[in-house]
C-alpha positions as CSV (number, residue, x, y, z in Angstrom):
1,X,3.8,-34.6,5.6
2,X,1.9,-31.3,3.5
3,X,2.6,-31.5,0.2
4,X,3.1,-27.9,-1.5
5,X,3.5,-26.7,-5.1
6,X,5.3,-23.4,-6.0
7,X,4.7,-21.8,-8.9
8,X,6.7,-19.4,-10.6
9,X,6.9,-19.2,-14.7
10,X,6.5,-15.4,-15.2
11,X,8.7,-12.5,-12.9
12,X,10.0,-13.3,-9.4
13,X,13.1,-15.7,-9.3
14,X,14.4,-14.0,-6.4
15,X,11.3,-14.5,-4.4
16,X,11.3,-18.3,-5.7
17,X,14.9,-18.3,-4.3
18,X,13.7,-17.0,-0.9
19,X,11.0,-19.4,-0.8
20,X,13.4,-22.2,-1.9
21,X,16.2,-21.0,1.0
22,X,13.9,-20.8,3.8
23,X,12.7,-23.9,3.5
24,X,15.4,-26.3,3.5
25,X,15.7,-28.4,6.0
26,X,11.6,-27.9,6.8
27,X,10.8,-31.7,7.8
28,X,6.6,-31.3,7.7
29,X,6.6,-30.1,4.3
30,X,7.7,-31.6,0.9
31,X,7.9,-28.8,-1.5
32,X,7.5,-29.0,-5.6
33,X,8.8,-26.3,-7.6
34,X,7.3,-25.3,-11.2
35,X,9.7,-22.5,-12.8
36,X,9.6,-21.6,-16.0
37,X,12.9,-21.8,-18.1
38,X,13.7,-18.0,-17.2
39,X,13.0,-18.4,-13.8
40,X,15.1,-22.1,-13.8
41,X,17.8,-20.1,-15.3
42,X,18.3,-17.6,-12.5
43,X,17.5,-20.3,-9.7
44,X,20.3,-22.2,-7.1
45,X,18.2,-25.6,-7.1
46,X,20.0,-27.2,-5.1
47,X,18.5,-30.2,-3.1
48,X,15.0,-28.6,-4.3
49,X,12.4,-30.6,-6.5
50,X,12.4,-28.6,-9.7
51,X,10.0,-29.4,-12.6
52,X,10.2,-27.2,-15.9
53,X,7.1,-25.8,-16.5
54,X,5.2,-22.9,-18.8
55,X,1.4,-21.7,-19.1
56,X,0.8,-24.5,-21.4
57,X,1.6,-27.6,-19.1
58,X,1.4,-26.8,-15.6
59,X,-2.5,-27.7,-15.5
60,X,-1.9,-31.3,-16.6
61,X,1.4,-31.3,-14.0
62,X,-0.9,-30.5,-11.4
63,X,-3.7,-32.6,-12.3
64,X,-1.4,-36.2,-11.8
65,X,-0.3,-34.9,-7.8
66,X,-2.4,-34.3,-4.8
67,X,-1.1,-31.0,-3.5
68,X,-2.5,-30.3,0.2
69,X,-1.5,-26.3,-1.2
70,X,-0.4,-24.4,-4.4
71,X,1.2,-21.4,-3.8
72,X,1.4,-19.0,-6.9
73,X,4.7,-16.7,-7.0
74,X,3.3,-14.1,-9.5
75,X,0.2,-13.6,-11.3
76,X,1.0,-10.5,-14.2
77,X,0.2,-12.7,-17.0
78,X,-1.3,-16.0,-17.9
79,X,-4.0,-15.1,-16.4
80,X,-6.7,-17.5,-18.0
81,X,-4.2,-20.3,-16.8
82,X,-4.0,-19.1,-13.0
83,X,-7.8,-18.8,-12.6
84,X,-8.1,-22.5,-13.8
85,X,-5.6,-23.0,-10.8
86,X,-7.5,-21.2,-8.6
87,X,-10.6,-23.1,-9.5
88,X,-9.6,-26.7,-9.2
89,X,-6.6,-26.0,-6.4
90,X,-6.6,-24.4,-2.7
91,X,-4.5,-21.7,-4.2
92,X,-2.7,-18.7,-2.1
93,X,-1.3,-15.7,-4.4
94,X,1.5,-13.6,-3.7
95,X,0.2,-10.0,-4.0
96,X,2.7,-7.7,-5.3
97,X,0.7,-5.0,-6.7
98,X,-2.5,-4.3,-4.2
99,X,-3.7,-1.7,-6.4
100,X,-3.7,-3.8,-9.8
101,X,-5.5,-6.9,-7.9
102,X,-8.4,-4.6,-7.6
103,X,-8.6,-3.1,-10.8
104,X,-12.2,-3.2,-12.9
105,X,-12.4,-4.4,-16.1
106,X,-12.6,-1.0,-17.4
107,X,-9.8,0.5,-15.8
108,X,-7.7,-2.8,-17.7
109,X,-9.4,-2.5,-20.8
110,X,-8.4,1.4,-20.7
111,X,-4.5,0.8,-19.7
112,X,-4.1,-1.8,-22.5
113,X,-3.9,1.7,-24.9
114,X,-1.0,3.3,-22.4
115,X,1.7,1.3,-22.3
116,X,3.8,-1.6,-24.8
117,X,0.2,-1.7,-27.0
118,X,1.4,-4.8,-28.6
119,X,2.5,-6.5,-25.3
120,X,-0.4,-5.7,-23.3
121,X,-3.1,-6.4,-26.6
122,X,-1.5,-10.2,-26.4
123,X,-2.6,-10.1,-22.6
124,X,-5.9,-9.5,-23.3
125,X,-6.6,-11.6,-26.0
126,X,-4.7,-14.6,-25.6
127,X,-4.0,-14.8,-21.6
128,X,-7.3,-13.8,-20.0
129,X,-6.3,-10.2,-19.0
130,X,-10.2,-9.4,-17.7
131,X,-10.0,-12.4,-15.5
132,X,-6.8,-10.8,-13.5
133,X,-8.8,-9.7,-10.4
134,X,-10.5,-12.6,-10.8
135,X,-7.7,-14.8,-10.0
136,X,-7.0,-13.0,-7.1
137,X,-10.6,-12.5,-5.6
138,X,-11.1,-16.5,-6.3
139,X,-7.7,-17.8,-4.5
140,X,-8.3,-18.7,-1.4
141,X,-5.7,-16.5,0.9
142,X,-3.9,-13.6,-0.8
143,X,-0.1,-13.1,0.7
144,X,2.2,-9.9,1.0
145,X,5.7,-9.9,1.7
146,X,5.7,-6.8,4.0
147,X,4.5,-7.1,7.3
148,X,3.1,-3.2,6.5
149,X,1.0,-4.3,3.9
150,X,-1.3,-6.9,5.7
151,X,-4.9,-6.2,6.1
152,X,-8.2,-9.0,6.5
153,X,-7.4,-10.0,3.4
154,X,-3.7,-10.0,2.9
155,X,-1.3,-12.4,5.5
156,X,2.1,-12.0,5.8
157,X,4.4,-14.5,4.3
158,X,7.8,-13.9,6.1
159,X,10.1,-15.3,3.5
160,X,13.5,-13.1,4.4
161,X,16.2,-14.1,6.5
162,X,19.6,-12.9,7.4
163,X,22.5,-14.9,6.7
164,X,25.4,-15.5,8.5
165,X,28.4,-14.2,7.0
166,X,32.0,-12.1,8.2
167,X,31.7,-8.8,6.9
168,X,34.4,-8.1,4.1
169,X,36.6,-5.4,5.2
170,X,37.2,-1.8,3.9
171,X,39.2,1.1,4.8
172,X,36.3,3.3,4.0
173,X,33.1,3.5,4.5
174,X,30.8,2.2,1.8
175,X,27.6,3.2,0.8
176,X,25.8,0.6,-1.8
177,X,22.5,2.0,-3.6
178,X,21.1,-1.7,-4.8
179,X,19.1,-2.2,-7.7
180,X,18.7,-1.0,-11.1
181,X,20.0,2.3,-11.9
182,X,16.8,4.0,-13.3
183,X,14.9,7.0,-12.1
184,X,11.4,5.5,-12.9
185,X,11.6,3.5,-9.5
186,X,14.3,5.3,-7.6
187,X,15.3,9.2,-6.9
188,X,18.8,8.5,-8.7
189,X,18.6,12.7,-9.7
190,X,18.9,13.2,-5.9
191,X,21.7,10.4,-5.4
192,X,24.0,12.2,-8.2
193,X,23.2,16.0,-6.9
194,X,24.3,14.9,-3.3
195,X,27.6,13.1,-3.8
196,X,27.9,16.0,-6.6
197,X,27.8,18.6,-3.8
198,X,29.6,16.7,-1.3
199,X,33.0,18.4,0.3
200,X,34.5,16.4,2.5
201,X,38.1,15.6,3.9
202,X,36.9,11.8,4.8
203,X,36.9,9.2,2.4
204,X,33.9,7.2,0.9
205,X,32.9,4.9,-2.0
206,X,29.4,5.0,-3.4
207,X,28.5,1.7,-5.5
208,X,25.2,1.8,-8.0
209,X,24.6,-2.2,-7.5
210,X,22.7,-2.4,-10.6
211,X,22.7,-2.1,-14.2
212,X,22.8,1.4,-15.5
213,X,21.8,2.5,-19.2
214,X,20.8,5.4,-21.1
215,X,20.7,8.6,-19.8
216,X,21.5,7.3,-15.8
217,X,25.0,5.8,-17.5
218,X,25.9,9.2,-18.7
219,X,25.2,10.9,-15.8
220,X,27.5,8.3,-13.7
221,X,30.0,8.8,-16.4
222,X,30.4,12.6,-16.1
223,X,29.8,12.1,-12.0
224,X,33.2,10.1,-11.7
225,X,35.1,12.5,-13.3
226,X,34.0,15.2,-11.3
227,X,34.6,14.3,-8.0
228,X,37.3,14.7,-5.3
229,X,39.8,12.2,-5.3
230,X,38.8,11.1,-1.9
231,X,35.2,10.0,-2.9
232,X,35.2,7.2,-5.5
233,X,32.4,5.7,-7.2
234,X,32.0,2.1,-9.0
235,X,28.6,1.5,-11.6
236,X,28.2,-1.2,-14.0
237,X,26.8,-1.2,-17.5
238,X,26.1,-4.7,-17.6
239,X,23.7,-6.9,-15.2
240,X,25.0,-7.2,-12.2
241,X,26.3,-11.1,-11.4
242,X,24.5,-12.5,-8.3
243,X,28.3,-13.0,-7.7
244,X,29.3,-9.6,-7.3
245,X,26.2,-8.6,-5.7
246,X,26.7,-10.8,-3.1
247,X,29.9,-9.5,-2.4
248,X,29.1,-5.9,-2.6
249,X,26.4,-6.3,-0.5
250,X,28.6,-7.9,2.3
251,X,30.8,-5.2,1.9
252,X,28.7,-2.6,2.4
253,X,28.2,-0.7,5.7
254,X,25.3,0.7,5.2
255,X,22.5,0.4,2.0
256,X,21.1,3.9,0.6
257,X,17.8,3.6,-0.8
258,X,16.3,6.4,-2.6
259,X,12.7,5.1,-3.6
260,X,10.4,7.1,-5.7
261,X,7.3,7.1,-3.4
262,X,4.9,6.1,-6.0
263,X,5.0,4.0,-9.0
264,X,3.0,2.1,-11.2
265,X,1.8,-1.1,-12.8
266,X,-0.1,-2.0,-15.4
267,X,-0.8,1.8,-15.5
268,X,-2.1,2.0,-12.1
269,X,-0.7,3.7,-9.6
270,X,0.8,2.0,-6.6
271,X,2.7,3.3,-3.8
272,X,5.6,1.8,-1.9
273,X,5.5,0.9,1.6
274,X,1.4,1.0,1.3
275,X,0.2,-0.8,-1.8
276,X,3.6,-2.7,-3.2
277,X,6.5,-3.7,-1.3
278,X,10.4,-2.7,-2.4
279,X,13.2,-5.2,-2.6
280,X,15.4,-3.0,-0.8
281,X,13.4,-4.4,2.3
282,X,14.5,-7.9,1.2
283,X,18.1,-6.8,0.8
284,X,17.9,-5.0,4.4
285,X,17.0,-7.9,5.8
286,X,18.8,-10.8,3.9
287,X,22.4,-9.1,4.2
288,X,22.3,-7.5,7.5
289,X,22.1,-3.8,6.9
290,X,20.7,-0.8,7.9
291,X,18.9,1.3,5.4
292,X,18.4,5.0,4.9
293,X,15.3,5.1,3.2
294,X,13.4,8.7,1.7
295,X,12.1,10.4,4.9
296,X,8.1,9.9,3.5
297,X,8.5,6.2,3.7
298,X,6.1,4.7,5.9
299,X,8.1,2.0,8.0
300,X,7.8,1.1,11.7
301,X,10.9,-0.8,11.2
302,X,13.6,0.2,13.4
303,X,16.4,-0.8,10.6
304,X,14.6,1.4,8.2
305,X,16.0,4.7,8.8
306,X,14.0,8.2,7.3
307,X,16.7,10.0,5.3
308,X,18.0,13.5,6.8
309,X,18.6,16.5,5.3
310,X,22.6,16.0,6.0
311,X,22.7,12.8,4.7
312,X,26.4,12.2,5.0
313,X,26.3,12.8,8.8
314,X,24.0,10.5,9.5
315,X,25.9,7.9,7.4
316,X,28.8,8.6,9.6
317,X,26.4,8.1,12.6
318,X,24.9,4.8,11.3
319,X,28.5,3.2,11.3
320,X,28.4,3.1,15.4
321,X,24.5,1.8,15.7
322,X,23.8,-1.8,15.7
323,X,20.4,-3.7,15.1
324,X,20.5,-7.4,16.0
325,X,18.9,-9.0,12.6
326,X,19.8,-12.4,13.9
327,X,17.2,-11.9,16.8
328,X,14.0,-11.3,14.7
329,X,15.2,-12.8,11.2
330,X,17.6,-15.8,12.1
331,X,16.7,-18.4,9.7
332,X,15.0,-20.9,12.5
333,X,12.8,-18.0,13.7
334,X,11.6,-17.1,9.6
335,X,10.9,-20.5,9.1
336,X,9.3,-21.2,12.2
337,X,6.8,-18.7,11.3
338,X,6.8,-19.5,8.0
339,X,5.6,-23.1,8.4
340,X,2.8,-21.6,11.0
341,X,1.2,-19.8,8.1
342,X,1.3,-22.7,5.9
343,X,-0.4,-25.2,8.1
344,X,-3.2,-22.1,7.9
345,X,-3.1,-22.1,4.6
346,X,-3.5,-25.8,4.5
């Protein structure tokens, strides 16, 4: 039996979740998880071997177990700490950012002055921030979770599997825009202008599954009293429970995903579908769904469908086409191919 640490004490609990799902019930691989508190917090552990960890401690944790791999859920910070890892370990990294792995010194001594100063000043001085592509360039394999993003360098970690579940009924269709309701990762301007305009006889309910603040609130506000009575909307102010999302999510006929085409990180710019991966992909796949994503989205997906220009047609359309997820994302079939990347790894 391989013997595998996980470790995740800085962003990604959901993709520590996947990871923790998709293995159950794997029989050549014993799997130890090192979260930190936050990430513990957020995590179903059931059945899974969970150690409390931080920067601080995970070294000496390491150092009294023989781990055939260590896998390393996020490296944005601690970076001193990871390159130790990557040093004394046969360490994989999941790449999140492709952009930011390869930034120069330079370029991250220039960004520290452009964002949270006093945030990204304690990076550099106290967690090693010149050594960040370092960590990644001395890892032994560098992983993506997007089958688009792979290159020599970069392997595909399939991680996402749809569950089984009976979709919850509803008279009407509903259209759920998951994630956070902010227009520095997502067109939300375009999302309110085009229910806004919407004149319809039919009836249809729009849910923003994520938290909304600021000026996105206000704008959802003055949206749901300003629309027909046929189309309804539901938003929440507050962080969405993983509860409700599940439920939403279920209940949802299709997911409408309005992605900004480029973002960034760190101050670098990265760009979805090419250098960073969306968790709408995830949620696609996970719950079973067809996606209507912006039409300059690169995605040779067939359940990834380019947004067109009437948008409320092709929702209509959607509703009669069918993709079989449980074909190409059952769980066997994920973690069958999941385990044949770990034994390369290994």
């Amino acid at each position: 039996m391989k013997k595998i640490a996980y470790i995740e004490i800085d962003t990604h609990a959901e993709i520590a979740q996947a990871f923790i799902d998709v293995m159950k019930g794997a029989e050549d691989f014993k799997v130890d998880y090192y979260f930190s508190k936050k990430i513990k917090d957020q995590i179903n552990e059931a059945d899974a071997d969970v150690f409390l960890s931080d920067s601080s401690m995970i070294l000496d944790q390491l150092k009294n177990r023989k781990y055939d791999l260590v896998i390393i859920g996020t490296v944005h910070r601690f970076f001193n700490t990871f390159l130790a890892i990557t040093k004394k370990y046969n360490t994989t990294v999941i790449a999140h950012n492709l952009n930011f792995t390869k930034a120069s010194r330079f370029e991250l001594i220039k960004n520290v002055f452009k964002g949270d100063i006093i945030y990204r000043m304690k990076l550099w001085w106290k967690e090693g921030l010149l050594y960040a592509t370092k960590v990644y360039q001395n890892s032994k394999s560098l992983v993506v979770l997007d089958e688009a993003l792979i290159s020599e360098r970069h392997q595909f970690l399939p991680l996402f599997y749809t569950r089984s579940f009976e979709k919850s009924q509803s008279e009407n269709p509903v259209i759920v825009i998951p994630g956070g309701v902010s227009q520095k990762r997502r067109d939300y301007n375009h999302i309110f202008k085009t229910i806004q305009n919407l004149k319809t006889d039919k009836k249809y309910e729009f849910v923003f599954l994520g938290k909304a603040t600021g000026h996105e609130l206000k704008q959802l506000e003055n949206l749901s009293s300003n629309l027909q009575s046929n189309i309804t909307i539901t938003y929440f102010s507050k962080r969405v429970s993983a509860t409700d999302f599940e439920d939403w999510m279920q209940t949802s006929d299709v997911i409408w995903c309005p992605i900004q085409q480029e973002t960034e990180f760190f101050s670098i710019k990265e760009i979805y579908g090419k250098t960073k991966m969306t968790g709408n992909l995830g949620d696609s796949i996970a719950y079973g769904k067809l996606a209507v994503f912006p039409a300059n989205y690169p995605s040779k997906l067939s359940f990834i469908l380019p947004e067109k220009q009437n948008i409320f047609e092709q929702l209509d359309e959607l509703q009669n086409i069918h993709f079989d997820f449980q074909t190409s994302y059952s769980k066997k079939e994920v973690q069958k191919r999941l385990e044949e990347l770990l034994y390369k790894l290994i």
